[in-house]
C-alpha positions as CSV (number, residue, x, y, z in Angstrom):
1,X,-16.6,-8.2,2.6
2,X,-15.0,-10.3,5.7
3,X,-17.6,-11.7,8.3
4,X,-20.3,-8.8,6.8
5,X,-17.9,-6.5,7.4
6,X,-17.3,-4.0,4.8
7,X,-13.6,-3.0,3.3
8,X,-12.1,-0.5,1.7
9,X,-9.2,-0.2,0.0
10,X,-7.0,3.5,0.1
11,X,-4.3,3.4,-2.3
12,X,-1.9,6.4,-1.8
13,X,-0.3,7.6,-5.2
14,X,0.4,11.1,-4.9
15,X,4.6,10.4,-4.9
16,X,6.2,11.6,-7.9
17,X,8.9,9.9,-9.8
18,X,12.2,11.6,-9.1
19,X,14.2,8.7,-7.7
20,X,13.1,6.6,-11.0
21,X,16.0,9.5,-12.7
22,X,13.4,9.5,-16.1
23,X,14.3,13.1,-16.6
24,X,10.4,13.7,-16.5
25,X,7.7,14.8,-14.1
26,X,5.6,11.6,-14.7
27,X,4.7,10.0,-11.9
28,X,6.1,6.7,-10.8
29,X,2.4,5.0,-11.0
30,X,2.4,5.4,-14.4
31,X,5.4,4.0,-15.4
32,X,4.8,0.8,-18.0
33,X,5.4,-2.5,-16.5
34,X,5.4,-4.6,-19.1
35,X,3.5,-2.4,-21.3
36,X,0.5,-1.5,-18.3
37,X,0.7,1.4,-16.1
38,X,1.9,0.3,-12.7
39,X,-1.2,1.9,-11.0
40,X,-3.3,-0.2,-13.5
41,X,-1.6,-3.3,-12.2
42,X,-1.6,-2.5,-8.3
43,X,-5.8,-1.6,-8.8
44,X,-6.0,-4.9,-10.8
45,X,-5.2,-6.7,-8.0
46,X,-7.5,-5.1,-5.9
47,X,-10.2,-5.5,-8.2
48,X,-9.8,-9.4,-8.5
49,X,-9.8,-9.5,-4.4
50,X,-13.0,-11.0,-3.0
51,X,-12.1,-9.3,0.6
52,X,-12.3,-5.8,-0.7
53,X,-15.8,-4.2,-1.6
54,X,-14.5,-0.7,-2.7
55,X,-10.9,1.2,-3.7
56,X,-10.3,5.0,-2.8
57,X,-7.1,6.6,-4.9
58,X,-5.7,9.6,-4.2
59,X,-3.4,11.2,-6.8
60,X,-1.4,14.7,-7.8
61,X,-3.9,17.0,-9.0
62,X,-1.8,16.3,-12.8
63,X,-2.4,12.8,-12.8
64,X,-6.2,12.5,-12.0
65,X,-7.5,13.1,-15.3
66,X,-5.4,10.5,-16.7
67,X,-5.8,7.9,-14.0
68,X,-9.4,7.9,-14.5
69,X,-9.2,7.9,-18.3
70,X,-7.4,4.5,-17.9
71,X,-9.6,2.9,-14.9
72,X,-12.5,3.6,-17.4
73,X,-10.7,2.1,-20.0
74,X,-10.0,-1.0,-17.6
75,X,-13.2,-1.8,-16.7
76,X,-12.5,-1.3,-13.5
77,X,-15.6,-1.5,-10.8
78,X,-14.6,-1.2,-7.5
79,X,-12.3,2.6,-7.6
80,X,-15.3,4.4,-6.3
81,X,-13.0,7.6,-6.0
82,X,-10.2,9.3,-7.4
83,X,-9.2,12.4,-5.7
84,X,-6.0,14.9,-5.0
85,X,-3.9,13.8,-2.4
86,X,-1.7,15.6,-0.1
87,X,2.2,16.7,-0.1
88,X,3.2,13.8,2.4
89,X,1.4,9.9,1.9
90,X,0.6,10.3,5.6
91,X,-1.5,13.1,4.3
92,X,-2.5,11.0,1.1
93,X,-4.1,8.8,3.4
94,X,-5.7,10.7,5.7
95,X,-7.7,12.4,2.9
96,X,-8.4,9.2,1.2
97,X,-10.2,8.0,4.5
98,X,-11.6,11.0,5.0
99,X,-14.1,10.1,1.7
100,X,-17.5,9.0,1.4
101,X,-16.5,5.5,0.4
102,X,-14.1,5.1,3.3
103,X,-16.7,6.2,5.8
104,X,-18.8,3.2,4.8
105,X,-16.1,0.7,5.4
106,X,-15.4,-1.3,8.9
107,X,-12.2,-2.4,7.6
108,X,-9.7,0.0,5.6
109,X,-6.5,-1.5,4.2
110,X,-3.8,0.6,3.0
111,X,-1.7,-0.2,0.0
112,X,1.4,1.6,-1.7
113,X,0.2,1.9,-5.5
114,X,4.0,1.0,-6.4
115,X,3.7,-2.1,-5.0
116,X,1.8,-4.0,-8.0
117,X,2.6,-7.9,-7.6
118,X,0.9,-7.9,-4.4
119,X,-1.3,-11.5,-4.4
120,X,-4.6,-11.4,-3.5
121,X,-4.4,-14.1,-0.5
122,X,-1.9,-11.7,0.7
123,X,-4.9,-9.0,0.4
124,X,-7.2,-11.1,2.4
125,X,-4.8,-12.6,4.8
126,X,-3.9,-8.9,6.5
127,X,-7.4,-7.9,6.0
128,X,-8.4,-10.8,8.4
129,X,-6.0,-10.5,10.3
130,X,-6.9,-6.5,11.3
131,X,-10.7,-7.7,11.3
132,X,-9.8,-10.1,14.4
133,X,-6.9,-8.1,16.0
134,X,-7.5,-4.9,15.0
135,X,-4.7,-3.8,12.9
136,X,-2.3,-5.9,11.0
137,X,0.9,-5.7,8.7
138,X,2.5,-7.6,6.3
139,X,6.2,-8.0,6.6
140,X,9.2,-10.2,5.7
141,X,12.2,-11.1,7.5
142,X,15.6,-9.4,6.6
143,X,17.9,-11.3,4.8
144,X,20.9,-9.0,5.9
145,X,21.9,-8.6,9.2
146,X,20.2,-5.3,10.8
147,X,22.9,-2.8,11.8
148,X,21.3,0.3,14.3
149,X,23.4,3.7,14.7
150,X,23.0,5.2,18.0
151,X,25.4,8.2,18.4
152,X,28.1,7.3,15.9
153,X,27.9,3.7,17.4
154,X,27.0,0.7,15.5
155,X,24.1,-2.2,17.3
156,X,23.4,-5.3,16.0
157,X,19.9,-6.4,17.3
158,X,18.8,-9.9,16.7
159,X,17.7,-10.7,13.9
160,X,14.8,-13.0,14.7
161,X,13.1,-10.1,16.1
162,X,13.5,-7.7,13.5
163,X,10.8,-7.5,10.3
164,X,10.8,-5.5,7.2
165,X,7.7,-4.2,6.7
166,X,5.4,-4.0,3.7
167,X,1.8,-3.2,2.5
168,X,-1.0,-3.9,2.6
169,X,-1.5,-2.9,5.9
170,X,-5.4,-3.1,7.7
171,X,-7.4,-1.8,10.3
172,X,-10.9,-1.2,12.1
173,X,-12.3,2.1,10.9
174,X,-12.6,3.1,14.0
175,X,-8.9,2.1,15.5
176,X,-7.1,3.8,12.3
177,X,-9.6,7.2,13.0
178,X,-8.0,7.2,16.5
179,X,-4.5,6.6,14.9
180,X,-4.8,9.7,12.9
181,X,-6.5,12.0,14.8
182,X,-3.5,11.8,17.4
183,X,-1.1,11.7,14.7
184,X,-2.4,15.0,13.5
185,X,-2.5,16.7,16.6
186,X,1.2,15.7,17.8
187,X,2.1,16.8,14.1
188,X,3.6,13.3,14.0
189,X,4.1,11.7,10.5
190,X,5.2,8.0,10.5
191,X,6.9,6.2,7.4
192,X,4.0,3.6,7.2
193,X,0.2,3.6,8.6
194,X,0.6,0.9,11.4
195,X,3.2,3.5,13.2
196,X,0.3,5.6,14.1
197,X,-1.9,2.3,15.8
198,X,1.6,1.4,17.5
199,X,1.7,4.8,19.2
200,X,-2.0,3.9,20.4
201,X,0.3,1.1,22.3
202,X,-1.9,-1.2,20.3
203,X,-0.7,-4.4,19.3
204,X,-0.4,-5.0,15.5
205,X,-0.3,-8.2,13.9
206,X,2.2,-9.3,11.3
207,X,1.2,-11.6,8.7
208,X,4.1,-13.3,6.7
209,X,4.5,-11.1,3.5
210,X,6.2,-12.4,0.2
211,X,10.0,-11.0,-0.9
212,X,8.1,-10.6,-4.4
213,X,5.7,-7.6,-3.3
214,X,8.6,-5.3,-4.1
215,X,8.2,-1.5,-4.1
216,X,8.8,0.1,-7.3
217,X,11.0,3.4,-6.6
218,X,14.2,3.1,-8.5
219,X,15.1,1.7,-12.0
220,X,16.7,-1.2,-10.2
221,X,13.1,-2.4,-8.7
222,X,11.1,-2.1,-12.1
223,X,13.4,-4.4,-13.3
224,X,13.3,-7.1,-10.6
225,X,9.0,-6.0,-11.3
226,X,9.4,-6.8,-15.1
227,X,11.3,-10.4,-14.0
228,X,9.1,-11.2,-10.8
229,X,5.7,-10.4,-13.3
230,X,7.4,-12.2,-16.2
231,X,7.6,-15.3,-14.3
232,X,4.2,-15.2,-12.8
233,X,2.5,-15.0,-15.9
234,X,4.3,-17.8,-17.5
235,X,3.3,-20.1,-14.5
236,X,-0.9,-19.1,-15.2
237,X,0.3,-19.8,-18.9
238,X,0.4,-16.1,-19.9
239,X,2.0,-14.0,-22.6
């Protein structure tokens, strides 16, 4: 909980694994890093987090039976659900905050399942951040210079202004409800969850994120995982 204040966590993992080129219809989630499903390691994180009460997961319909076999086998307390999710993460979500759990919660916080090295202050940061502000996001600043095509043109904008975003990403119930509603009646399907508050013309908060919260989604970023997980465990004094 934050302030008595209730908090569930939605983690979207419904994508399949076609840009991982495996040659298989595994999905991505349950890729081994480091010998541990990557879903196993993104809910372990969750799990360890003080701020969050309760974890909703929403999977293919293949992977469910499997995903719960291995958050049994993990001891796992806080996944309350595990149900189908939709054909876009937009839609993922929405059914994942349409559940029991997330009904309970005055905070949700959203989370890409293929984004495992995500720290727990990180976790609680956004979460406090969207329990004073109302919505928040953690992002990084580009290291590349941003280049914008407008008509076959190139832009530069500046750079100081420009953020990459990430997740987790946090709301109040109530805001995020509003966010979604009019998202599903304009049919309007953003590329992360705070795009819907931001059409509200509510200001979202941006908590400083971490360059190591990578996204798994190509062969190139499980590697830079296995290094980036490698290295943290040898700093706790882990195999």
């Amino acid at each position: 909980m934050i302030d008595g204040t209730r908090v569930c966590a939605i983690i979207p993992a419904a994508g399949s694994g076609t840009r991982m080129g495996r040659g298989d219809a595994r999905s991505k989630t349950l890729i081994p890093l480091r010998a541990v499903p990557v879903i196993l390691r993104t809910l372990g994180r969750f799990e360890e987090s003080a701020a969050v009460d309760d974890v909703v997961v929403t999977l293919r319909e293949a992977d469910i039976g499997s995903v719960r076999d291995l958050i049994a086998g993990a001891g796992f307390r806080k996944v309350r659900e595990v149900i189908p999710g939709g054909a876009e993460r937009q839609d993922s979500v929405r059914l994942g905050f349409a559940s029991k759990t997330a009904a309970a919660a005055g905070i949700i916080v959203v989370h890409d399942a293929v984004r495992p090295l995500v720290t727990a202050g990180l976790i609680e940061r956004v979460i406090r951040a969207a329990h004073r502000e109302g919505a928040a996001v953690a992002a990084v600043r580009p290291k590349d210079t941003v280049k914008i095509e407008l008509s076959g043109a190139l832009e530069t904008p500046d750079r100081g202004r420009c953020w990459l975003a990430q997740t987790p990403q946090a709301f109040r119930r109530d805001l995020f409800a509003e966010g979604l509603e009019r998202a599903g009646k304009e049919g309007f399907h953003g590329t992360d969850d705070v795009s819907l508050v931001e059409r509200l013309g509510r200001v979202v908060s941006i908590v400083e994120g971490s360059y190591n919260n990578v996204k798994i989604t190509t062969p190139g970023d499980l590697a830079i995982a296995e290094l980036l997980l490698g290295r943290e465990n040898a700093d706790h004094g882990q195999s």
